[in-house]
C-alpha positions, 0 to 999 in steps of 0.5 A: 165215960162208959159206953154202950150199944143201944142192944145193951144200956145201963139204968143211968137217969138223963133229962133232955130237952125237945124244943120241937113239936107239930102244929096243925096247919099245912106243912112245915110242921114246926114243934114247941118246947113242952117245957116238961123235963123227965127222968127216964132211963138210957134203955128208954133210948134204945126201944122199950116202950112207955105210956103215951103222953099227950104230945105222942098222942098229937104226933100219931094223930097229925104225923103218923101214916105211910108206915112212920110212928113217933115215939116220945123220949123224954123230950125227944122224939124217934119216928120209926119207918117200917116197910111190910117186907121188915126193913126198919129206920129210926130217925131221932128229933130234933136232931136229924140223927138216923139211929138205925138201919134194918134191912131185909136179908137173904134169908128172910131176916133183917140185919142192921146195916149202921153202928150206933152207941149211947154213953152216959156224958155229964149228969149221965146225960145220954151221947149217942154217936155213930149212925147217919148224920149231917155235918154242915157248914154255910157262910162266906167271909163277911159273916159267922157260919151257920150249921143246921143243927134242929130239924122240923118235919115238914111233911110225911110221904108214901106206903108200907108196901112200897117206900116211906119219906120224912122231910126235915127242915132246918131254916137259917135264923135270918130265913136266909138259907133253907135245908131240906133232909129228906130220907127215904126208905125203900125196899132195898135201901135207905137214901138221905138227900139234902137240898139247899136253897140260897136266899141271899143276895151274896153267894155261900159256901158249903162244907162237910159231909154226910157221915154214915158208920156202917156196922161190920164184924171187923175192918179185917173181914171188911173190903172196899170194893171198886175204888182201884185207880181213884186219887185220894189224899191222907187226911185227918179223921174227919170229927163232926157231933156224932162221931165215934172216936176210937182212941187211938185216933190221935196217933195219925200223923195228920191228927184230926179236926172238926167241922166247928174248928174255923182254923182247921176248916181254913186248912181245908183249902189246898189240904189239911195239916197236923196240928202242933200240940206245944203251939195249938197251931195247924201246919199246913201241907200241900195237896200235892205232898199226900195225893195217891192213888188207890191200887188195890180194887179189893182193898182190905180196911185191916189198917186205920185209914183216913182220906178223901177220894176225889175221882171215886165212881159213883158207887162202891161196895163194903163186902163184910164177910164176917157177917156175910153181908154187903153194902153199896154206897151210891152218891148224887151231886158231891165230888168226893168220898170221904172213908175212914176205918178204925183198924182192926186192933179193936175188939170183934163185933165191938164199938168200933167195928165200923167203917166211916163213909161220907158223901163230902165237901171239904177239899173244895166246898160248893158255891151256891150263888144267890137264888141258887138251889143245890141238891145232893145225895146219899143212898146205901143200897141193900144187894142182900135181898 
């Protein structure tokens, strides 16, 4: 399988489907199936222009405004959120996926913050991975999980001049659970907020995490500053739809697992455990066996690294001085910080240049009671300005 960035794609032709499109009533804003396939290049993917269809032409009319536009890929759609001072997102449909961050730096220009790739799968149907994502999980014991996987926009809110928000709804098909994804643009960050209502008469678990690949020139130039004294635990790395998987992650003694995976979710609860390739079974190994302590305040991501923080502060910064950039990650309502780094064995300014940090609940999931509502939040704060 090839790969790419979105700066660099290949003529290979893919057909998608977007299942989604906006009616004109009154928020949620649902979106139908045009049930029109084209053929279209991965570089339509990335940023090249293309003639309005009817669809786009709706989206602009009903959707557009408070510095968002929509443009139509295939049968997909990417809303573009664009602030006056130059700061940039793009939020691809139905998916939820944030393909990109472009935030404004000190010397008048914009940097983009997130990593993401294209790679050409089955049928040269486009994989992209990498940038910010949910990966979710809801259910109890009595029934069969439910991921919010297809997001609808629900309304569209704010200025150019100041901060621009998109709601995204993903509702359980039995309208049992509802998820709200709001993501908010501002002049000097880019914050997700999930809010969760609980409309059962029985209480839900929740696990998972935000994940967010932060782009750096190389994990040897990368610190994470301001974790010194946190107690993390080695883990696996942590899989979700989007992940960009280097490959020699498989080399960790603790393996890795995904959140589709019900037995290697099950060895979440005390810790997880390395999978036996011969047997196709999850070992189990104690919390207390793999706890440690951050010593280092200034910890340099030289070497591959996978773990959850489970008493980290609320925010923490990744200094990049290759690119002479900084990011700081602030966190609301989740207890744990999930971080991985590929190492810098990987090739400068590459694929897996990148630094992997999630707002988290998978050591201990979050109870939701019946009528419950729970919010948490994400937000990577630009110090660059």
């Amino acid at each position: 399988m090839s790969s790419t960035s979105l700066s660099s794609l290949n003529f290979s032709t893919i057909s998608t489907k977007f299942p989604l499109f906006p009616h004109s009533y009154t928020p949620p804003i649902s979106l139908q199936n045009n049930n029109k396939r084209r053929e279209l290049s991965l570089v339509f993917v990335a940023s090249i222009p293309y003639e309005p269809t009817n669809e786009e032409d709706y989206l602009e009319k009903y959707l557009s405004g408070h510095g968002v536009t929509f443009q139509e890929i295939g049968n997909n759609s990417i809303a573009k959120m664009s602030l006056e001072n130059g700061s940039t997102a793009n939020l691809m449909l139905p998916n939820g996926l944030i393909t990109s961050y472009k935030a404004r730096m000190w010397h008048g220009g914009t940097m983009e913050l997130l990593q993401t790739s294209v790679s050409a799968g089955e049928d040269d149907r486009p994989i992209i991975q990498g940038g910010v994502s949910l990966a979710f999980r809801f259910g109890n014991d009595d029934e069969i999980p439910w991921s919010p996987s297809s997001w609808s926009v629900h309304s569209i809110t704010g200025t150019p001049q100041d901060s621009v928000k998109v709601e995204l709804i993903s509702i359980h098909p039995e309208n049992k659970v509802e998820v709200r994804h709001i993501i908010s643009l501002q002049e000097d960050g880019l914050s997700s907020q999930l809010i969760v209502s609980n409309s059962k008469i029985s209480s839900i678990q929740l696990m998972g995490s935000i994940i967010s690949h932060l782009t750096v020139s190389t994990p040897e130039a990368t610190f994470a500053y301001g974790l010194e004294g946190s107690n993390f635990f080695r883990m696996p790395m942590f899989l979700s739809e989007f992940s960009i998987i280097p490959p020699d992650s498989g080399r960790s003694r603790y393996g890795s697992l995904r959140l589709t995976d019900d037995v290697g979710l099950r060895a979440f609860f005390p810790g997880w455990g390395a999978k036996d390739e011969k047997s196709n079974e999850i070992h189990l190994e104690s919390a207390e066996e793999i706890e440690n302590e951050e010593t280092e305040n200034y910890k340099n991501l030289t070497d591959q690294m996978s773990g959850i923080y489970t008493s980290a502060p609320r925010d923490f910064t990744i200094i990049d001085r290759g690119r002479r950039n900084s990011v700081s990650v602030l966190r609301n309502g989740f207890d744990e910080l999930y971080m991985f780094s590929p190492g810098s064995s990987h090739e400068m300014y590459g694929m897996y240049s990148y630094v992997c940090v999630g707002q988290s609940a998978l050591l201990q999931p979050i109870i939701l009671s019946p009528g419950d509502v729970w919010t948490g939040e994400q937000h990577l704060h630009n110090p660059n300005l």
